[in-house]
C-alpha positions as CSV (number, residue, x, y, z in Angstrom):
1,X,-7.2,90.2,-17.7
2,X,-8.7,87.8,-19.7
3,X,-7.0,84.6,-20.8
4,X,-7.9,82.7,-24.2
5,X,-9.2,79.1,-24.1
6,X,-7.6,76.0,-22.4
7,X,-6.6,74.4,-26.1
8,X,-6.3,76.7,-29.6
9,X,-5.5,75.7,-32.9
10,X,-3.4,78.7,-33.6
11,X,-1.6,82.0,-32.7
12,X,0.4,85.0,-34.5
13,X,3.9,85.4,-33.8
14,X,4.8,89.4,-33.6
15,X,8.5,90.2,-33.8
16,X,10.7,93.3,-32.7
17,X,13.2,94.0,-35.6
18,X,16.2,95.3,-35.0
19,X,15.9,99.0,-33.2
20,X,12.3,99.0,-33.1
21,X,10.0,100.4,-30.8
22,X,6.7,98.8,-31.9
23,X,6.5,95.0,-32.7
24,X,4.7,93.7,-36.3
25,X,3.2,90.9,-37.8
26,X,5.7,88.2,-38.5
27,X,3.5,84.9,-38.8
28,X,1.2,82.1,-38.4
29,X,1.8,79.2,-35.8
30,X,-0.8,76.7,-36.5
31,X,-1.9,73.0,-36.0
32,X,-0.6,70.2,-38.7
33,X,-1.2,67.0,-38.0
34,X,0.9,66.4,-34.5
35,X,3.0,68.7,-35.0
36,X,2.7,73.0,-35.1
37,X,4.0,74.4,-38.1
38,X,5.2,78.2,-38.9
39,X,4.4,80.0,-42.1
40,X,5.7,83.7,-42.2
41,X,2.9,86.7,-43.6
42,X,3.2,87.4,-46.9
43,X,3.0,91.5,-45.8
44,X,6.3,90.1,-43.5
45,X,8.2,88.4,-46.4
46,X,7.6,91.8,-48.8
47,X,9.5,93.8,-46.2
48,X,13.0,95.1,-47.0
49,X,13.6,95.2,-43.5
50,X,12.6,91.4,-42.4
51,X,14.9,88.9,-40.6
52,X,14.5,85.5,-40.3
53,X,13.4,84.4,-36.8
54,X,16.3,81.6,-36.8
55,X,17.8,80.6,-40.3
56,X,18.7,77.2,-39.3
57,X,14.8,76.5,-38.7
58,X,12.9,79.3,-40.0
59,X,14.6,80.6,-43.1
60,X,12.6,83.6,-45.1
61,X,10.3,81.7,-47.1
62,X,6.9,81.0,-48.6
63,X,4.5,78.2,-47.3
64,X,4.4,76.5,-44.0
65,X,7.7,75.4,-42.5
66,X,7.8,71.9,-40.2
67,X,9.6,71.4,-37.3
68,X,12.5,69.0,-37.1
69,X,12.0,65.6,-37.2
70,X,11.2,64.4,-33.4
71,X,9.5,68.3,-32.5
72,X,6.3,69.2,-31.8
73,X,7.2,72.7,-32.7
74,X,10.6,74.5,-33.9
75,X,12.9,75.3,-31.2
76,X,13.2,78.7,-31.5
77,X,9.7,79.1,-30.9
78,X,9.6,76.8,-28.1
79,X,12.5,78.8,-26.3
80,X,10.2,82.1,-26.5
81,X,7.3,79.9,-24.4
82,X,7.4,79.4,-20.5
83,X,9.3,76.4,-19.0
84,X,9.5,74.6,-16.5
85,X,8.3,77.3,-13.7
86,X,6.4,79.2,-16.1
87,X,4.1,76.0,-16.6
88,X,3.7,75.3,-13.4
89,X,2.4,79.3,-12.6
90,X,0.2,78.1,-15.9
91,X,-1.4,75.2,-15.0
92,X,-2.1,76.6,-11.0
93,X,-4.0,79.4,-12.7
94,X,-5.7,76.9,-15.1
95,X,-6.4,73.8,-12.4
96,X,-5.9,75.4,-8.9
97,X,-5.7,73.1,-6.6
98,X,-5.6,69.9,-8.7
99,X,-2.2,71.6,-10.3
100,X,-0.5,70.2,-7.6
101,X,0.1,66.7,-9.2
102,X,1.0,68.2,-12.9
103,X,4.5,69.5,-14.0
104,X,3.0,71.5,-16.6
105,X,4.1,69.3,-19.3
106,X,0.7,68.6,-20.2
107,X,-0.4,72.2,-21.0
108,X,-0.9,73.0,-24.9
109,X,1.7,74.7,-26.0
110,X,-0.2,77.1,-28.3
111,X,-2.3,78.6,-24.9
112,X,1.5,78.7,-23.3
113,X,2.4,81.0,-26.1
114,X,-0.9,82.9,-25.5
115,X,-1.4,82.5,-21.8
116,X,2.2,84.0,-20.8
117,X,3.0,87.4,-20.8
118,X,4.2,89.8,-23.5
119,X,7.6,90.8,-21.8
120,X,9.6,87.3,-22.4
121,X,12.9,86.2,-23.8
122,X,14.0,87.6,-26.5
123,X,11.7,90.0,-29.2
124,X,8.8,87.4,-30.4
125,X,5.3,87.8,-28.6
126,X,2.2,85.9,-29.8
127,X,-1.4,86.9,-29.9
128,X,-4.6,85.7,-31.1
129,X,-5.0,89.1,-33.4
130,X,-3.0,89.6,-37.3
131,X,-3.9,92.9,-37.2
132,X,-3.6,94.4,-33.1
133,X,-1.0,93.5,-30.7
134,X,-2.5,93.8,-27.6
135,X,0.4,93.4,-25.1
136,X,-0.2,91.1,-21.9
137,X,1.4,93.0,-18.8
138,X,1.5,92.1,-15.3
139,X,-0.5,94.6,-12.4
140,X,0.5,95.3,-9.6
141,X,2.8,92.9,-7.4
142,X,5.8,93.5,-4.8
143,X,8.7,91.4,-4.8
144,X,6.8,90.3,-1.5
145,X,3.8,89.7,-3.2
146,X,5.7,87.8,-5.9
147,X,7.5,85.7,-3.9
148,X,4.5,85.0,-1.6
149,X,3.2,83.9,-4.8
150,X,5.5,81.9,-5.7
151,X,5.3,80.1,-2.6
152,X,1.6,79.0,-3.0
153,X,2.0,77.6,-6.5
154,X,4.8,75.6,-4.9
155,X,2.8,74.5,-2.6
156,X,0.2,74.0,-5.0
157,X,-2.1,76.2,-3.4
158,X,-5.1,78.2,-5.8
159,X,-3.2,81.9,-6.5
160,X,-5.7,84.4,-5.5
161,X,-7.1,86.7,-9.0
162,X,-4.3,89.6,-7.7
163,X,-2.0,87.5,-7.6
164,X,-2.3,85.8,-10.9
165,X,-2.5,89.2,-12.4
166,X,0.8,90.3,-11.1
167,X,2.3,86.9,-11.2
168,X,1.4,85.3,-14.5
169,X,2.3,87.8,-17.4
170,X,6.2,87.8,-15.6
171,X,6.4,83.7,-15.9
172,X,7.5,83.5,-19.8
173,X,11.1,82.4,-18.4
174,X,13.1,79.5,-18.7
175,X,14.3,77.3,-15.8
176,X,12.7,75.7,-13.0
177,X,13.5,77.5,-10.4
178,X,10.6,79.6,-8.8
179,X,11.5,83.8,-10.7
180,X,10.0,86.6,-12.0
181,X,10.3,88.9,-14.9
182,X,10.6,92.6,-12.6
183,X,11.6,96.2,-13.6
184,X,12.9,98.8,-10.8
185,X,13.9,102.5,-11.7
186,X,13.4,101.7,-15.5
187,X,16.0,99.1,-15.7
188,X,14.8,95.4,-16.4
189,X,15.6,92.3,-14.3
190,X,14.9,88.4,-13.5
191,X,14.2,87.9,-10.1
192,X,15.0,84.3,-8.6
193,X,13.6,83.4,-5.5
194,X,14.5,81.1,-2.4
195,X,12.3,78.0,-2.2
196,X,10.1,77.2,1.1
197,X,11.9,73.4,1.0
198,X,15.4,74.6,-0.4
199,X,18.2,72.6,1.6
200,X,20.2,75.7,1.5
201,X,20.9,78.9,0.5
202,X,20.7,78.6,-3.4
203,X,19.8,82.4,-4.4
204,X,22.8,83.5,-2.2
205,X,25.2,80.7,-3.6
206,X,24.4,81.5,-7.5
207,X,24.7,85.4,-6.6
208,X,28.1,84.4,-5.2
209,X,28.9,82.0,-8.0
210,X,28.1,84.9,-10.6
211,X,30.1,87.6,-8.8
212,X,33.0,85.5,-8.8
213,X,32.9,84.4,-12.2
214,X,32.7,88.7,-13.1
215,X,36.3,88.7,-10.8
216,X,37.9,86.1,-12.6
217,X,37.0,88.1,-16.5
218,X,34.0,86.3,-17.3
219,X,31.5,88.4,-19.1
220,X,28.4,87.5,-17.2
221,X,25.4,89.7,-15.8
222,X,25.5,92.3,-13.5
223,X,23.8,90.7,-9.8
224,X,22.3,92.3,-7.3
225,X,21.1,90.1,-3.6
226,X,18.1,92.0,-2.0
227,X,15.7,90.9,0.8
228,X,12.1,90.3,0.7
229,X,10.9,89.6,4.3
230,X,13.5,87.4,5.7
231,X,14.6,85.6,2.4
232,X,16.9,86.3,-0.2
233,X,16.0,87.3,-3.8
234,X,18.2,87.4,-6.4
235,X,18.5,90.5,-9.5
236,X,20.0,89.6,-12.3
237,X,20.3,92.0,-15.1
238,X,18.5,91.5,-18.0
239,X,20.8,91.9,-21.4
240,X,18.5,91.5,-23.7
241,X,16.5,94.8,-22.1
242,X,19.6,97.0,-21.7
């Protein structure tokens, strides 16, 4: 697998509409000024079918569209990048052992979009192609060998090329809490895992915490707790793959 450049000036942002199975062409995120800027394909906008990305900040129009005052980049693209854990799988595959003193704040968030894999929140993916999406899936990788993973970057320890293949293309999540983007038996899931230094049992207490909150009539995902070696890891349905 092999990744773009550290900095890029700009990628294409490929949407799911509603019920499809193949993604298209929606538009251009490039540099302007200090900011990144969106402007939509002019093939997108001719489509009866099209749907804005998020009205509120991306509304159906010609010409680039700026960010809100104060962002680098409109939210709604910013929620389809990595966060806080995803960036600091990033930057370990990008810095290796000197990642160990960086958050991941620093990374460009142009080569987050690009570096991250193709199965993230929500329908938008970004390439470096307008005409070929070219999806960026992970191989290989046990929820051992994920969690061992884990483990190293948090220990900011170089990730060996396996596991940076099966690790790095599930990391387009939010949160900081060391996870995982998995699938078992065709069904998809997030897959939150214990930390070496946690102070106590946090996968166990949040699977608690959700199963509760389903007994009391809250609508929240379905949980499942499952071991990997001798820790707990945590399933948690994903509803935007049901």
């Amino acid at each position: 697998m092999t990744a773009p450049n550290l900095y890029a000036d700009e990628c294409y942002a490929w949407i799911w509409l509603p019920a499809a199975a193949e993604p298209v062409l929606a538009g251009r995120l490039g540099r302007d000024g200090n900011t990144l800027s969106f402007a939509y394909a002019d093939a997108y906008l001719r489509r009866s079918d099209a749907i804005s990305i998020f009205p509120a900040e991306l509304p159906l129009k010609e010409g680039p569209i700026s960010p809100a005052p104060g962002l680098m980049l409109a939210s709604c693209i910013r929620d389809a990048a990595p966060d806080a854990w995803g960036r600091r799988v990033l930057a370990n595959q990008r810095f290796g052992a000197g990642a160990s003193d960086l958050d991941g704040t620093d990374l460009d968030e142009i080569s987050c979009l690009l570096r991250s894999g193709s199965d993230r929140i929500g329908a938008l993916d970004f390439q470096s192609s307008t005409t070929r999406h070219t999806p960026r899936l992970p191989q290989g990788g046990s929820l051992d060998r994920l969690l061992d993973a884990a483990d190293l970057v948090q220990r900011g320890i170089p990730l060996s090329r396996e596991l940076k293949a099966a690790l790095l293309p599930r990391c387009a999540v939010g949160g900081a809490r060391p996870k995982a983007l998995v699938a078992d038996e065709g069904k998809a899931f997030i897959a939150k895992f214990s930390g070496p230094n946690d102070g106590f049992d946090i996968v166990k207490a949040e699977f608690l915490a959700m199963r509760l909150a389903r007994l009391v009539g809250l609508e929240v995902a379905p949980v499942q707790l499952v071991r990997s070696g001798s820790r707990d890891v945590l399933l948690i349905a994903r509803w935007s793959r049901a």
